[in-house]
Residue, then its C-alpha position, 0 to 999 in steps of 0.5 A: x500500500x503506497x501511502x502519499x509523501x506529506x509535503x513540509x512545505x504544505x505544513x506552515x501553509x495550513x497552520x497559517x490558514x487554521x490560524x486564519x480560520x479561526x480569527x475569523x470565527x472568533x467574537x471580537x473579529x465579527x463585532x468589529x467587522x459589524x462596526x466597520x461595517x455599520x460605519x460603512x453604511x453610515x459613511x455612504x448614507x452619509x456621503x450618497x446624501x452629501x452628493x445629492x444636496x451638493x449637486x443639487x445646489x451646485x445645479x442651482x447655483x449654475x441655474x440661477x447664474x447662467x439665467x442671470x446672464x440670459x436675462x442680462x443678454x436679453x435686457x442688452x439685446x432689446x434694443x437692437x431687436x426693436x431696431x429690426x433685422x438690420x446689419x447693426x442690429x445684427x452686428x451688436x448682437x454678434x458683438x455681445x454673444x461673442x463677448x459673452x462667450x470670452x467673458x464666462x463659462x458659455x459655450x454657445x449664444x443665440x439671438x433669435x427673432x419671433x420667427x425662430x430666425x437665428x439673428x446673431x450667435x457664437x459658439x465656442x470652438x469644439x465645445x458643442x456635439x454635432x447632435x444639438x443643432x438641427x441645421x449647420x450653425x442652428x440650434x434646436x429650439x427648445x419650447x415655445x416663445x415666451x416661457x424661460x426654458x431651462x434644458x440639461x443636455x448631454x454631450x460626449x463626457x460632459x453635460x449642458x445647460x440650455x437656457x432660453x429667455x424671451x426678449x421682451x419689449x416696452x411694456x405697458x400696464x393696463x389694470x394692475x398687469x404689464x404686458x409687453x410685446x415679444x421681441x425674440x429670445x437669447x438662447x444661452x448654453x452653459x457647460x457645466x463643468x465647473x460645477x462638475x469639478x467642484x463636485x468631484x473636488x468635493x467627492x475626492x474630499x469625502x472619499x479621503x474623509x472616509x478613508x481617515x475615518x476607517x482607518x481610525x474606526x478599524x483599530x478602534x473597533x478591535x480596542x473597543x471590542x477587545x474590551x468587550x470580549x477579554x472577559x468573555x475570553x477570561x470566562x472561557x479559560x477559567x471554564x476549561x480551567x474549571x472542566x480540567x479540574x483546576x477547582x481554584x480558577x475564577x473570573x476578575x469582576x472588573x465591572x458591574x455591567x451584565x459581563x461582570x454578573x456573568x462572572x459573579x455568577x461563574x465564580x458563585x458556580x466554580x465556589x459550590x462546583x468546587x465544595x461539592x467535589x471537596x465533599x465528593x473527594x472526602x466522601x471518596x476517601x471515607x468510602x474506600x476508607x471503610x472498604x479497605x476496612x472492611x475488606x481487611x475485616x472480611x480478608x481477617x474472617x476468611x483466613x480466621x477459624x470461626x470457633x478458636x480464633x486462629x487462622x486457617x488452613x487455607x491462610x496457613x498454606x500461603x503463609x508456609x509457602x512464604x515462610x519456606x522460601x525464605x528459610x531456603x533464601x537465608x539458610x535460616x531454620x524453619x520448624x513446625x509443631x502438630x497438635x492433636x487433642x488426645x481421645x477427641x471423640x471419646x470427649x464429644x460422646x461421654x461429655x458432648x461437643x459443646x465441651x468438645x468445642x470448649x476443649x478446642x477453644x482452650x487448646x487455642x488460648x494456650x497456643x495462643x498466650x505462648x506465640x511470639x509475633x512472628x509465629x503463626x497457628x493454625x487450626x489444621x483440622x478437626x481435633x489438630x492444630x499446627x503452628x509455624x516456628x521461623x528462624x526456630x530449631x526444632x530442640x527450641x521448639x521442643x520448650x514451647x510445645x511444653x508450655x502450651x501442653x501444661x498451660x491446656x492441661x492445667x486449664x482443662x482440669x481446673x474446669x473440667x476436672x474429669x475430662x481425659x485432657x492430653x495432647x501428642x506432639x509432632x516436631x519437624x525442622x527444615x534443617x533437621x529434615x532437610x524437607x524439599x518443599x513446604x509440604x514435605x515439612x508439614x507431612x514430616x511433622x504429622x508423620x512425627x504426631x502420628x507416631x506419637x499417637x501410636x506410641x501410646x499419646x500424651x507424648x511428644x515425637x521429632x521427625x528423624x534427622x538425615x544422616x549428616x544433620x549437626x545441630x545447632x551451636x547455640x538454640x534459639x531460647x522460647x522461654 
């Protein structure tokens, strides 16, 4: 199977795309996009209006100028129109719209009679498109004679005004109303590119307005915004913090706005998370406190004889096994005395078991009141009981075996004075037997108490020596 090569390169590239992503889709990255974007739209509402009544008023301005010069035209021309469609009159009116053309912003002037006959005009070189005039030299007339006409016109990249204004003659009042005859128009064209420039002026302005705003609002945003979300931030912390069982994190209450009740409410949360696993952890402890007591109480029972207190077989097996191997370990002696209560069965049928098992409770007290800490015993079976002697020869071992027979006798007796009370005694000693396993020790010394019991009972046997045994130099002393 051909697994595909993990380009190194590629590995830099997608930490710094994570990184990325993930500045993206945190809170303080999108309250600060929603700011700009709110300033955005507010800039734009703002500057979209600002154009409009800018425009607006900058057509208004050029309007009312270019009016002001149609009238101004109109007034001067007057004269010259009452005169007739002469060679002077026509003359004065070539002078003034060529005047008027050298003196503003007008591209195009007409005098015209009633008839819509052009007297006089001047147009400024390559301003007007082709598409204004109706006739080589004529342009188009707008509305009828006698209303001032105001017309937008649209050339190749540039925009008109288109003005006419009627050239009256004397008037004359006749109840409370002038009147006056026609005497022709002054058709008047206007380029509006100042304005236009003034406007594009205006707009490059607001453009580098815009522009310092966003570039103040952007870091401000994230500042104002970091502000808002650091706590929300120290909240998440302290909440990993908290799940990872750091049960000291809290949130700083830095204010009393909603943020800082969320962290008062964190930190009431973590102090109460935090006593009840106090109180669980105690709880634990007290529970496996009280298991691993009763389990070495119930651990006690199960290696216990439920009637003499001594341990059991099955304890007394583990026990051994521990014993012998140390005994081999350190060359040390190990040896193991047998009981056996004498005429057991002719005690349970002449007195009853109750004082059968009386006799056996004796028989374990004295035992008992003769161990050392280090020894164990062991109720082995019905009427026999065992007891494991480390670091003992067995002629030290002989003493104790003394001691516990008087001690049960004498207390047999003193209770039961007619009871046949006697005990034989098996002794076997690891060096003395030379016993290859814990076994072969214990089978030597209940070889030893069965022959006690054959040679007439009430007596105390030792397992045989092998050929090479040398006793001990100095006995471990039992008394």
């Amino acid at each position: 199977m051909n697994v595909p090569a993990v380009n190194p390169a590629r590995q830099p590239r997608r930490k710094v795309t994570a990184l990325v992503v993930s500045a993206f889709q945190t809170l303080q990255f999108k309250a600060s996009l929603m700011v700009v974007a709110l300033c955005l739209g507010l800039i734009a509402f703002y500057m979209g209006t600002s154009l409009k009544i800018i425009s607006a008023a900058l057509l208004r301005n050029e309007i009312e100028l270019s009016q002001q010069k149609a009238e101004h035209l109109a007034i001067a021309a007057a004269p010259c129109l009452a005169e007739g469609n002469t060679p002077r009159a026509r003359a004065a009116l070539e002078e003034a719209a060529r005047r008027m053309i050298r003196a503003s912003g007008t591209v195009y002037v007409a005098f015209i009679d009633p008839d819509g006959v052009t007297l006089a005009s001047s147009l400024a070189p390559n301003e007007l498109p082709s598409h204004l005039f109706s006739a080589p030299g004529e342009l188009s007339l707008p509305a009828a004679v006698g209303d001032t006409t105001t017309m937008r016109r649209q050339g190749k990249n540039k925009s008109y005004l288109d003005i006419f204004q009627p050239i009256m003659g004397p008037s004359s009042s006749t109840n409370g109303q002038r009147s006056g005859r026609v005497l022709g128009g002054v058709r008047l064209v206007t380029d509006l590119f100042q304005a236009k420039a003034q406007v594009t002026a205006i707009t490059e302005r607001l453009y580098t307005f815009t522009a310092v705003i966003l570039a103040l609002v952007i870091p401000l945003s994230l500042l104002a915004t970091h502000r808002i979300v650091a706590p929300l931030y120290e909240l998440a912390r302290a909440a990993r913090a908290l799940a990872n069982g750091v049960m000291d994190a809290r949130v700083p209450v830095r204010s009393r706005n909603e943020i800082g009740q969320l962290a008062q409410s964190f930190n009431m949360m973590a102090s109460r998370v935090t006593q009840s696993q106090m109180e669980l952890l105690q709880l634990a402890a007290e529970l496996d406190a009280r298991v691993q007591e009763r389990t070495r109480e119930l651990q006690e029972l199960a290696s216990r004889d439920a009637l003499t207190g001594l341990y059991n077989r099955r304890y007394f097996g583990e026990v051994m096994a521990r014993e012998f191997a140390a005994a081999e370990r350190y060359q040390s002696d190990l040896t193991c005395l047998m009981f056996d209560l004498d005429h057991f069965k002719k005690i349970n049928d002449r007195f009853g078991h109750s004082v059968g098992d009386d006799a056996l409770i004796l028989l374990a007290d004295a035992i008992r009141a003769q161990l050392r800490s280090s020894d164990i015993a062991a109720r082995f079976g019905g009427d026999e009981f065992i007891l494991l002697l480390p670091r003992t020869s067995a002629h030290a071992a002989r003493s104790l075996a003394d001691r516990v027979q008087k001690q049960f006798i004498d207390a047999a007796r003193e209770k039961y004075p007619d009871l046949p009370a006697g005990l034989s005694i098996g002794i076997a000693s690891l060096r003395r037997t030379r016993s290859a396993s814990a076994e072969a020790l214990v089978n030597q010394a209940d070889l030893a108490l069965y022959e006690a019991k054959a040679n007439g009972r009430g007596r105390m046997v030792e397992a045989p020596a092998v050929p090479d045994y040398k006793p001990p130099e100095h006995a471990m002393n039992l008394s």
